[in-house]
N, C-alpha and C positions, 0 to 999 in steps of 0.2 A: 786832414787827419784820416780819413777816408783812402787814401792812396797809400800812407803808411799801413793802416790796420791790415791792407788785403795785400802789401810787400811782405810785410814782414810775419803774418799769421797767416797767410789764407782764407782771411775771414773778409767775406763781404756783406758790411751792413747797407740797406737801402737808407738809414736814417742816423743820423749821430744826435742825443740830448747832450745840452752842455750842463754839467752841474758844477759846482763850487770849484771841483779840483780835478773836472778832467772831462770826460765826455762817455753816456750810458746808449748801448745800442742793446738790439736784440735780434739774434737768429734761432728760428726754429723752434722757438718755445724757450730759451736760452737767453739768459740776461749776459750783459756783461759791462764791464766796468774798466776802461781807459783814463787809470790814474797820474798824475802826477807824481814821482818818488824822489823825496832826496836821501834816502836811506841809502850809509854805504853800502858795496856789494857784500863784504862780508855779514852784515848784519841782516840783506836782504834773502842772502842764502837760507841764513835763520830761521826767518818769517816764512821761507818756501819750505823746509824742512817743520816745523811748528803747524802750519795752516793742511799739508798733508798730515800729519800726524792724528791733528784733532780730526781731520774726513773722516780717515778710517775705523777711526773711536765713535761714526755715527755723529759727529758733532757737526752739521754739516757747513759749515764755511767758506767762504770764498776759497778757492782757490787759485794760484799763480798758471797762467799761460806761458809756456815754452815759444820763444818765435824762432822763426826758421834757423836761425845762429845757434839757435841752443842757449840760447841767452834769457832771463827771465826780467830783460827789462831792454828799452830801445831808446835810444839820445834822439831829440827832434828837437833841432837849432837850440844846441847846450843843453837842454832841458830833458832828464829820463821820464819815461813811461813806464809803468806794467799792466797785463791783462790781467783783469781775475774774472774767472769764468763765478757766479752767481750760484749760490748750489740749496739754496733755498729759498721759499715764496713764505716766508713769516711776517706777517702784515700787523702783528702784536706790538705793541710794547713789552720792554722785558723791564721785570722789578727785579728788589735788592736780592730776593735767592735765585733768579737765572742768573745775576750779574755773578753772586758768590761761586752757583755751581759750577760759572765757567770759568772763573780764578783757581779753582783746586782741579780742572780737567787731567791735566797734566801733571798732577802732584810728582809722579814719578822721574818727573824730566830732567835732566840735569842741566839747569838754566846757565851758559856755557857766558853770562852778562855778571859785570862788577860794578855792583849800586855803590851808589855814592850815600853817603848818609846824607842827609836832606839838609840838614843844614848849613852846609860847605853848599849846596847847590843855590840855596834860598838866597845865602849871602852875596854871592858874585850876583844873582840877580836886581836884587836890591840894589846894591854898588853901581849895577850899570844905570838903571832908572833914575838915580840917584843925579849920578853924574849929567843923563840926557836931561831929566827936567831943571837941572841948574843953567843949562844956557838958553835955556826959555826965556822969552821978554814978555808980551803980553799974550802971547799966544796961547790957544787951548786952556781959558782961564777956570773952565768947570773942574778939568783935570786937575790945575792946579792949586786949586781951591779945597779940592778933598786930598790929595794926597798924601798929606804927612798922617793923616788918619790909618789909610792903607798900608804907610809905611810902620807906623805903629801898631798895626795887625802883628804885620810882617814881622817885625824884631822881636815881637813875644812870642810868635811862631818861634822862629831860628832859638829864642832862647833856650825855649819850653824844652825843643827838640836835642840842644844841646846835653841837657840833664837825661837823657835817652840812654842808658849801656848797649851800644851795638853786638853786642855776645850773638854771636852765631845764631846759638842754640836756643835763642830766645825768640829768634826769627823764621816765619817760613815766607821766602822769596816763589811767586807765583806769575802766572801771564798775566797783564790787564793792559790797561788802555791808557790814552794818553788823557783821555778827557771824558771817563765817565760820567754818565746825565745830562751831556752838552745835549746829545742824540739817543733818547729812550729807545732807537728804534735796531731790530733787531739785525739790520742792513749797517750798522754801526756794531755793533757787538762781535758780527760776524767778519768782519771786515778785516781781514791781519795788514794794513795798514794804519789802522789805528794801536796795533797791539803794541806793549813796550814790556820790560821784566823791572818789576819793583816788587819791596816789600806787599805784603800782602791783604794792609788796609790802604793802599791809596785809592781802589776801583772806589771803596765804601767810603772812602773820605769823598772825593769828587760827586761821587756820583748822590751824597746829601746836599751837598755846596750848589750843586748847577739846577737839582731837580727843586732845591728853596726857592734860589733866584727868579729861575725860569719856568718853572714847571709846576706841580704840587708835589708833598713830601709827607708822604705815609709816618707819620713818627712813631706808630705802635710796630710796624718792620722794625725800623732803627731799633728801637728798646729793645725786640726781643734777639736782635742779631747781638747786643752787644753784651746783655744779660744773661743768652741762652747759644752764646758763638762761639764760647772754650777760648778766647783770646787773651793772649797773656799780658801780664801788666803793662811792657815793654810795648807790645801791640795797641793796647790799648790808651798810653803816652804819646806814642806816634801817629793815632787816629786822631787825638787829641789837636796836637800840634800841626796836624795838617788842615783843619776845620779850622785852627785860627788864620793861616796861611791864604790869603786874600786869592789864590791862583784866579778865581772867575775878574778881579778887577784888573792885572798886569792882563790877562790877554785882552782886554777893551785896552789898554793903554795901546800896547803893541798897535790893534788895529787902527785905535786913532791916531797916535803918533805914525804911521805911515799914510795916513790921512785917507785909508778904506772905512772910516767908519766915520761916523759924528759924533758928535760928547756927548749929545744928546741921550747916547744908548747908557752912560754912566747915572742918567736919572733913577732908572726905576732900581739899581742894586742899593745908591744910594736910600731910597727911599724904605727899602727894609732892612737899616743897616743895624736899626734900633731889634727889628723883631727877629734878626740871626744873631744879635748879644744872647734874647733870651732862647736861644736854642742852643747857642754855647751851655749857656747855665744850665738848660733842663741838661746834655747830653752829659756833661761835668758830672750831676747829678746822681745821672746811671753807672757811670764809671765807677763811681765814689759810694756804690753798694759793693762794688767787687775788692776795689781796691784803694789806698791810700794813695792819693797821687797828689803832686803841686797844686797851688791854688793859687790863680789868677784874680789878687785883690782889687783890682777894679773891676773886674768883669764880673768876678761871683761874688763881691761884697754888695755890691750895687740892688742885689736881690735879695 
């Protein structure tokens, strides 16, 4: 990789670190970060026009590397790369109003992406796992032993979200990520490889879900974001409905079923499956001071 970096940039590291999805050098006081991208080109245009945007607004971001082609990404044996030059040393963790304030950075942008209403998404997902863990034999039996639980997340999800009116005006569509709270860390936040264009509670849905799981979760944040965050009913259905939406268990599926991970790692979600029912219920709860919304009879009768 080494031979590439100094063909195609100019850039000569004495050192490459490999990390999860690509490999971190440094010159001159200067980080930088040789990713893996499967983003198409047009949508990578995007992320280079988006990741300058927020620079110049002071926001300081990764940045995209030009290589000598004029290209903002390079094929090595089928596989693209891009450079992002590192444009900050934030060693913080960022909580739920860094994550908010970087969702609204850009309020002005006209996000040039067409969301799909989540439930048309959830569904095919579902359908696929669906289909793969049906010609399972005895294989991956922890997975298969909880799954129809997750899958029963999941359909009240899709329902919930079904009952959603997509009215424009009801929405505001903002930058966020693909996996907030997975990485608290601000090299994650800043990263426009992680960044995607959704409605404008998914950072806040994620990033409850990953930071319960895995992490700890501030819940007088939560309360006051949803009590004191001007978010509309509609907004607030679809925070809903994404908090039932199992996303932190399909991507342990994914890893396991490609057999990068062990079931193993499904113990400990499992194991607080019971104490995020009652987090549903407390967050249900808060919603249901601002507004009248469905009611998930098993989930909020049980309380």
């Amino acid at each position: 990789m080494k031979k590439i970096i100094n063909n195609y940039y100019k850039l000569f590291p004495t050192k490459l670190y490999i990390i999860d999805d690509g490999y971190r050098f440094f010159i001159n006081d200067y980080e930088y970060l040789f990713l893996k991208c499967e983003v198409a080109k047009e949508n990578l245009n995007i992320l280079v026009d988006v990741s300058n945007r927020l620079y110049n607004k002071k926001i300081y971001v990764s940045t995209f590397v030009m290589s000598i082609n004029g290209e903002f990404y390079v094929s090595v044996d089928d596989v693209n790369y891009v450079l992002l030059q590192v444009n900050h040393n934030l060693k913080d963790k960022y909580n739920v109003k860094d994550l908010l304030a970087f969702n609204y950075s850009l309020s002005s942008y006209d996000y040039p992406i067409n969301i799909s209403p989540w439930h048309e998404v959830w569904s095919k997902k579902v359908d696929v796992f669906e289909e793969t863990m049906s010609d399972l034999n005895k294989e991956f039996s922890i997975l298969q032993e909880v799954f129809p639980y997750y899958i029963g997340l999941a359909e009240n999800a899709i329902s919930y979200c079904t009952d959603v009116s997509y009215n424009k005006t009801d929405f505001v569509v903002t930058l966020g990520h693909k996996r907030a709270g997975l990485n608290n860390g601000f090299e994650y936040l800043y990263n426009p490889m992680t960044f995607t264009f959704d409605y404008d509670v998914r950072d806040l849905a994620e990033y409850i879900k990953f930071n319960f799981f895995y992490h700890s979760l501030n819940f007088s944040e939560i309360e006051d974001v949803i009590l004191n965050g001007k978010l509309s009913k509609q907004s607030l259905m679809l925070l809903f409905s994404r908090l039932l939406y199992p996303s932190y268990f399909f991507d342990l599926c994914e890893k396991i079923l490609s057999e990068d991970l062990s079931e193993d790692a499904l113990i400990k979600i499992m194991n607080k499956s019971s104490d995020y029912e009652d987090l549903l219920n407390d967050i249900y709860i808060l919603i249901s001071k601002l507004y009248d919304i469905p009611k998930i009879n098993w989930l909020i009768g049980k309380h």
